[in-house]
C-alpha positions as a printed Julia matrix, in Angstrom:
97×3 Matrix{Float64}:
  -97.32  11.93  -130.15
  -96.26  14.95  -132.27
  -97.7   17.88  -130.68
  -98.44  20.99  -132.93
  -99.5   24.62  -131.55
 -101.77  26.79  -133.23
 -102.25  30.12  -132.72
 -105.66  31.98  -133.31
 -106.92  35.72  -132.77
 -109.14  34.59  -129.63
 -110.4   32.33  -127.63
 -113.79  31.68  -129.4
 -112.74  31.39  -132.43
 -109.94  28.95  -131.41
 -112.58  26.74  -129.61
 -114.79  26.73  -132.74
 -111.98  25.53  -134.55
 -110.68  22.79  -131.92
 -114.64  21.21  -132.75
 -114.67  21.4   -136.33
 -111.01  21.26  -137.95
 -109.55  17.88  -138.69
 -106.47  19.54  -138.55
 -106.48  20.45  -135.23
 -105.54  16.92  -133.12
 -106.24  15.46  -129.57
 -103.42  16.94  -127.36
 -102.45  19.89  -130.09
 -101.43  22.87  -127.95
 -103.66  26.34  -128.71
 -102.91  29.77  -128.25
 -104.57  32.79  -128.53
 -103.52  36.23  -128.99
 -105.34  37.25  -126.07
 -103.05  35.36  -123.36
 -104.73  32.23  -123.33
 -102.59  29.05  -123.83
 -104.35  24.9   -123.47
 -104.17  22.13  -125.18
 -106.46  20.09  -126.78
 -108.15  17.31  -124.24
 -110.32  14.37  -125.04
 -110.63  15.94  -129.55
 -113.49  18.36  -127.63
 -112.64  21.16  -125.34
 -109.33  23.17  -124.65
 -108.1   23.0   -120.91
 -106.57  25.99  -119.9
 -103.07  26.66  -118.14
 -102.77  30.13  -118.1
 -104.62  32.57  -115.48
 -106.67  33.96  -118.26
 -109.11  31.4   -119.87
 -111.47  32.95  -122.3
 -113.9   30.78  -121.21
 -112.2   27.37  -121.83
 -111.89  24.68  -119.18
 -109.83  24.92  -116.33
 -108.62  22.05  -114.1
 -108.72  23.24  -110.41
 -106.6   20.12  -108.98
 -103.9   19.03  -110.6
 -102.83  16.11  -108.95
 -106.27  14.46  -109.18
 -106.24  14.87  -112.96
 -103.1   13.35  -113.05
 -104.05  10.43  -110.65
 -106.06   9.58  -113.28
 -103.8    7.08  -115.67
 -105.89   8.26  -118.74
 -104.82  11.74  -118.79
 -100.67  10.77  -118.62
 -101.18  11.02  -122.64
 -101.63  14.39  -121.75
  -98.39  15.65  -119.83
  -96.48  16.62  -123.21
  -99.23  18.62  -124.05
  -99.62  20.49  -121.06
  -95.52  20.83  -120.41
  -95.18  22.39  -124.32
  -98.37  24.56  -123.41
  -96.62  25.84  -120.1
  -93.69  26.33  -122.04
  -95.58  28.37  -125.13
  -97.33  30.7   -122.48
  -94.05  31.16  -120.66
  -92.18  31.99  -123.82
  -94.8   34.82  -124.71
  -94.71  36.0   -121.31
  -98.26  35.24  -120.09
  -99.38  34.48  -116.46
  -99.29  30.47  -115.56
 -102.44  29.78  -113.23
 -101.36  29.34  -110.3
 -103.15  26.0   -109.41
 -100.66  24.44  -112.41
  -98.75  21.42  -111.24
């Protein structure tokens, strides 16, 4: 899966776009100048993996989303999203696994 990040000016506007842009894809990391970082999950919301959300979903156990042999597809996605938060020095949430 090639995984692209886009970055937006906040969170709103980046979940707007995640629900109507074809160019945005299932698994696509997004960023927003505000300090949120997700990816793309399921082509309709953006899950959250850094402490502040804007709003966008938030897994609160890790290990039972992973249990969950759907949502493997999405371990590159979250990895590169922990990495893209990391690399612009915003918090991880602490419930990340």
């Amino acid at each position: 899966m090639s995984i692209n990040v886009h970055t937006f000016d906040n969170p709103e506007f980046a979940y707007t776009s995640v629900n109507c842009d074809d160019w945005i894809a299932d698994g696509d990391v997004i960023v927003s100048d505000t300090g949120e970082v997700g990816f793309v999950y399921h082509r309709a919301w953006v899950v959250a993996v850094t402490e502040q959300h804007g709003g966008w979903d938030r897994v609160t156990d890790w290990p039972e989303f992973w249990s969950d042999d759907s949502n493997s597809v999405y371990r590159e996605s979250f990895d590169k999203a922990r990495a893209e938060a990391t690399s612009r020095g915003f918090n991880i949430h602490k419930e990340e696994a």
